[in-house]
MILOKE-517986 format. One record per residue (C-alpha): residue in three letters; x, z, y. Coordinates in pm, whole numbers, plus 50000, padded with zeros to 5 digits. Layout:
N
alaXZY/...
END
This chain:
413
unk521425125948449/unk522555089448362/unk519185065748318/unk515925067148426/unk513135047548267/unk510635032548550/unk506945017048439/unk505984990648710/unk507644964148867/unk505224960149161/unk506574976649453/unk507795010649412/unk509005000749121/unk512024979549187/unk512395001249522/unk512935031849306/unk515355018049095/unk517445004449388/unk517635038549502/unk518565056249181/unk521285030749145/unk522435043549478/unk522175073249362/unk524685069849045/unk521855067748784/unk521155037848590/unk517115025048620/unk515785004048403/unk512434982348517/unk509644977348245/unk506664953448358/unk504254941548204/unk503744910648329/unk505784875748290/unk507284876848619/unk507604896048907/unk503464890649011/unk503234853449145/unk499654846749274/unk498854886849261/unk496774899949542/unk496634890749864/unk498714906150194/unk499534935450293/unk501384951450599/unk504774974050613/unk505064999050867/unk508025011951021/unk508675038250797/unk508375018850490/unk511164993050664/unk513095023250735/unk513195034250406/unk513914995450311/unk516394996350528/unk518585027250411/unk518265007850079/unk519784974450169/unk516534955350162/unk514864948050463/unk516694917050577/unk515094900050259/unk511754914450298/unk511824904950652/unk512914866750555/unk510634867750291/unk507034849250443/unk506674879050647/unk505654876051050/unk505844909751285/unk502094924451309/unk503144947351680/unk499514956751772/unk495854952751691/unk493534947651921/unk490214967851852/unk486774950951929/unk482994954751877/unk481064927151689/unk480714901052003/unk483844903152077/unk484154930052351/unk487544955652323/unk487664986752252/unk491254995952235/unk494564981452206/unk497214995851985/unk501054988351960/unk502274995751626/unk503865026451731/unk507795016051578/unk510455026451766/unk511335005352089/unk515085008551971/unk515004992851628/unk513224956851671/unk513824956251287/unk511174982751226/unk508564964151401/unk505654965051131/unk505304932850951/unk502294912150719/unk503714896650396/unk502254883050102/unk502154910149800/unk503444881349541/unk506294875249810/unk507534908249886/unk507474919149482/unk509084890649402/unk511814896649686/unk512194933849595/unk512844925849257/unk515534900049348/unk516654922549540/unk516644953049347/unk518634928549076/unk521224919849282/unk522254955049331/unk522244955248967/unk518754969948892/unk517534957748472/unk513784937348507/unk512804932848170/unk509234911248183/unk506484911447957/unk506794946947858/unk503674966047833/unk504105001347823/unk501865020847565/unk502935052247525/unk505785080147544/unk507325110447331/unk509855132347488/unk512505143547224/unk514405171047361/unk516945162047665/unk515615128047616/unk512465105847667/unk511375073447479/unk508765049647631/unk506825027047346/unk505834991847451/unk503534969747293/unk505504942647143/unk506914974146914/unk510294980147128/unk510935011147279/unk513135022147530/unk515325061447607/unk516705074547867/unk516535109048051/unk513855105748251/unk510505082348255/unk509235073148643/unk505295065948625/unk505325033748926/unk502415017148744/unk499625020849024/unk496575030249105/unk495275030848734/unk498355043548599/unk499055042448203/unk501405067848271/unk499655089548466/unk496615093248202/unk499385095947883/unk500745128648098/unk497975147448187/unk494445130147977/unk492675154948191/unk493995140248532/unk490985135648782/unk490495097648808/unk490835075949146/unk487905077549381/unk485265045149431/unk485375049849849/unk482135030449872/unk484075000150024/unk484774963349873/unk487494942349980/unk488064907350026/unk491154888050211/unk492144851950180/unk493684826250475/unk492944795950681/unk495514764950661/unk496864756351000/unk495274724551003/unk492134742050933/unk491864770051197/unk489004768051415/unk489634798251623/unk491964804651883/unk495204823851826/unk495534861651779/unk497724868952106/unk501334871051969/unk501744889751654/unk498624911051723/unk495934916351445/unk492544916951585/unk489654938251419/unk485944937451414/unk483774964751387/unk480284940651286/unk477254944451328/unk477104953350896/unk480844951350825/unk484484950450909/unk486874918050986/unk490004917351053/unk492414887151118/unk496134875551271/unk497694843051308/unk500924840151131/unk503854823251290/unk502994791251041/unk500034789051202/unk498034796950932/unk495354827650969/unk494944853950737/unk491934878250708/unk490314905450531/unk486904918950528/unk485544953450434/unk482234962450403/unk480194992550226/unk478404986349855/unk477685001549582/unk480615003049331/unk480604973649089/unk483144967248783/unk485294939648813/unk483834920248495/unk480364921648753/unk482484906349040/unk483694880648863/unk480134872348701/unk478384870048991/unk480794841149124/unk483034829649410/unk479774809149588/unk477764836149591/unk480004857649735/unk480894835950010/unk477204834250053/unk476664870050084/unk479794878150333/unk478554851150557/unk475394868750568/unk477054904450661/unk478564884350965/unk475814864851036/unk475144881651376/unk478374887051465/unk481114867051663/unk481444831951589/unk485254831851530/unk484564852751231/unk481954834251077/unk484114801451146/unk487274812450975/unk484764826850686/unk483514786350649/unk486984772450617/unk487844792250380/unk487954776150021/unk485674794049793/unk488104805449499/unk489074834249782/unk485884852049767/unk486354879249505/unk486234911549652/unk487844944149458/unk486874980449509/unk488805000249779/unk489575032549547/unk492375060749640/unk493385091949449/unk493435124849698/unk495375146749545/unk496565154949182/unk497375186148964/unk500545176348926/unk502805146648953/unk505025153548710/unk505355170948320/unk508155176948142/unk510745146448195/unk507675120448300/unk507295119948684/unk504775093848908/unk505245077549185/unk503575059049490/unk499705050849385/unk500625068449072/unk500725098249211/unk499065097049548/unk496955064149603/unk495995060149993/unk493245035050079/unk493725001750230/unk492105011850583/unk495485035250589/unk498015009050563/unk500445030350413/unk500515022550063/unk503744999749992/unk505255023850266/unk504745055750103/unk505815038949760/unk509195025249939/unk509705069150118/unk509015085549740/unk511805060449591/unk514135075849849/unk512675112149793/unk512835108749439/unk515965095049376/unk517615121549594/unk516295148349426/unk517745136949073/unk520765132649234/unk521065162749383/unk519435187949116/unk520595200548795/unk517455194348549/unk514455165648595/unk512075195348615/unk513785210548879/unk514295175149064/unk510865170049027/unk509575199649204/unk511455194149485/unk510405161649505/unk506535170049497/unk506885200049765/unk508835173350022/unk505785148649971/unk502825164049881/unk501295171950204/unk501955140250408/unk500875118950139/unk497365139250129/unk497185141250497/unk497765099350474/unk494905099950213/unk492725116450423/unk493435099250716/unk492635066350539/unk489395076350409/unk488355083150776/unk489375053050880/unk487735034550558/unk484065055450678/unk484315041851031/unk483895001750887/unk480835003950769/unk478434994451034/unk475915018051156/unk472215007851166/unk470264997351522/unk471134988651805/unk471365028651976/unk474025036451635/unk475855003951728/unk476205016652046/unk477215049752037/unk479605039051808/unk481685012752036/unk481425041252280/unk483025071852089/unk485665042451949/unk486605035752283/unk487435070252345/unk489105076151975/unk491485045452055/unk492395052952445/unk493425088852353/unk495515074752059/unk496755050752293/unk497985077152522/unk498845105852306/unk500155088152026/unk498445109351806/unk498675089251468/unk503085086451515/unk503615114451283/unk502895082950995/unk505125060451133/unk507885079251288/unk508405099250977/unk512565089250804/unk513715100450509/unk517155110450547/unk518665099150178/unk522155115050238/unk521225144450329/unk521335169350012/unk518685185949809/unk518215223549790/unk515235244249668/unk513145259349791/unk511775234550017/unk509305238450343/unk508215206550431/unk508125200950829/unk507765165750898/unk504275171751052/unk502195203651210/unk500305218450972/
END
């Protein structure tokens, strides 16, 4: 095994080919866009694992550098304002490195890519990938400017709707609308109208009709997202119906609830109100065929309300990488690979579609409260018990080596 072929220079992407390079096997990045996603999406937080597995790479000082400020809590509360939990990010006391932190997503590409290429990782831009045809001990990826590209293996890090994924298996089940739309932007400093988040703590709303969340970053600038349940639209239809309007129509979700969310709504400019679909991708047939494997949302897309997906992209790079290392054939490598992540990345899945059904707010005032009451319960036991640290406790231990079979037993069953 001497070059792998990876689709997608998002964020697994550049991640995986770090840790193949570590791993003695030359990656090659092929992206399709002009540069490594300036201006793409909005923010997005890294848990401890994820930095972990950052970490073992070399990359974590840069990500942490890189417009990123520490997110250690949230602070849960109904739609007036009242609590109904507090929650520490659950990162090990010992490790202030690991403390979870909120980046931009066009920052922390563009920093993964830098550096993934200063480890000497190959990002070649402006490559759309098209197809593949696997010719014996060898695979070549087709790109639309004509070029192709071989090597011995081709790594599917393309996303959530994954070119890869659908040229492998036509018959793969497709990613799952989860009834939720999405919208994030931020408040300048100068701007804010709302008093501080309390050190580097996110605070969430569960409305009245929807879900807000928000944190003040150490710029002073706020950043926010909103969730909130409707039926699934395509994007061409969000992008018709027009930034005003939908500024228009999330005020009116928040209308009755706290003022702080409603204000930060206001100062927003308008060019930031164009919500996407919240979709995820439960489980898959198979992640991998022949000498074609997938990876992160590829293979296992988690919702949003999970805040695991850049995480479990940055554990499956080490996973991955280890295998090829480690085992004789890509088939055999990627076997292994799918048995040691299969089940936690489903369990993840799951666990973020719960959490994505709890935001959409219940109707009257006896749902409304019955439902602050049974979250004040959910979040004092998790507070206690720690029942959600099997996510964020979870290391991948990249020198340790591969053998098959595999049991996986990094949670209960």
């Amino acid at each position: 095994m001497t070059k792998a072929l990876i689709i997608g220079g998002g964020i697994g992407g550049p991640v995986a080919a770090a840790a193949l390079q570590r791993a003695g096997i030359e990656a090659i990045v092929y992206e399709a866009h002009s540069g490594p996603g300036d201006g793409i999406g909005a923010f997005l937080t890294l848990a401890p694992n994820g930095l972990a597995a950052l970490r073992t790479l070399g990359m974590l000082d840069a990500v942490r550098a890189a417009a990123s400020f520490p997110t250690t809590g949230i602070e849960f509360v109904n739609g007036k304002g009242r609590r109904l939990g507090l929650l520490p990010d659950g990162s090990d006391q010992g490790s202030p490195e690991l403390r979870t932190v909120t980046i931009n997503r066009d920052a922390l590409q563009s920093t993964l890519a830098e550096t993934a290429q200063e480890q000497g990782v190959r990002i070649e831009y402006g490559k759309r990938f098209v197809g593949y045809t696997e010719t014996g001990t060898r695979v070549v990826a087709e790109f639309a400017d004509g070029t192709t590209a071989e090597g011995d293996v081709l790594i599917g890090a393309d996303g959530i709707h994954s070119q890869v994924r659908r040229l492998m298996d036509p018959d793969v089940p497709r990613p799952d609308y989860t009834g939720l739309l999405n919208i994030g932007g931020y408040v300048r400093a100068e701007d804010a109208t709302v008093a501080p988040t309390r050190g580097s703590t996110t605070r969430m709303f569960f409305g009245k009709r929807a879900f807000f969340g928000y944190q003040t970053a150490l710029s002073g600038e706020v950043y926010w997202f909103a969730n909130f349940a409707h039926t699934e639209l395509p994007r061409k239809q969000i992008t018709a119906l027009g930034d005003d309007a939908w500024k228009e129509y999330v005020l009116e979700l928040f209308a009755d609830d706290h003022p702080d969310v409603t204000a930060l709504l206001k100062a927003t400019g308008p060019a930031r109100f164009r919500p996407l679909g919240v979709y995820d991708l439960a489980s898959l047939p198979n992640w991998s065929r022949g000498r074609v494997a997938l990876l992160g949302d590829a293979a296992h897309a988690v919702s949003s309300s999970s805040g695991q997906g850049a995480s479990l992209s940055a554990e499956d790079a080490l996973v991955l990488a280890a295998c090829l290392r480690d085992l004789p054939t890509p088939e055999e490598a990627f076997t292994a690979y799918e048995q040691r992540r299969r089940d936690r990345v489903e369990r993840i899945a799951a666990e973020g579609r719960r959490r994505g059904n709890q935001k959409a707010g219940p109707a009257g005032p006896a749902a409304l409260f019955l439902r602050d009451l049974m979250l004040r319960v959910v979040f004092r036991m998790v507070a206690r018990f720690g029942s959600h640290s099997w996510i964020n406790d979870y290391r991948v231990d990249f020198d340790e080596p591969v053998t098959v079979p595999h049991q996986s037993a990094a949670y209960p069953k």
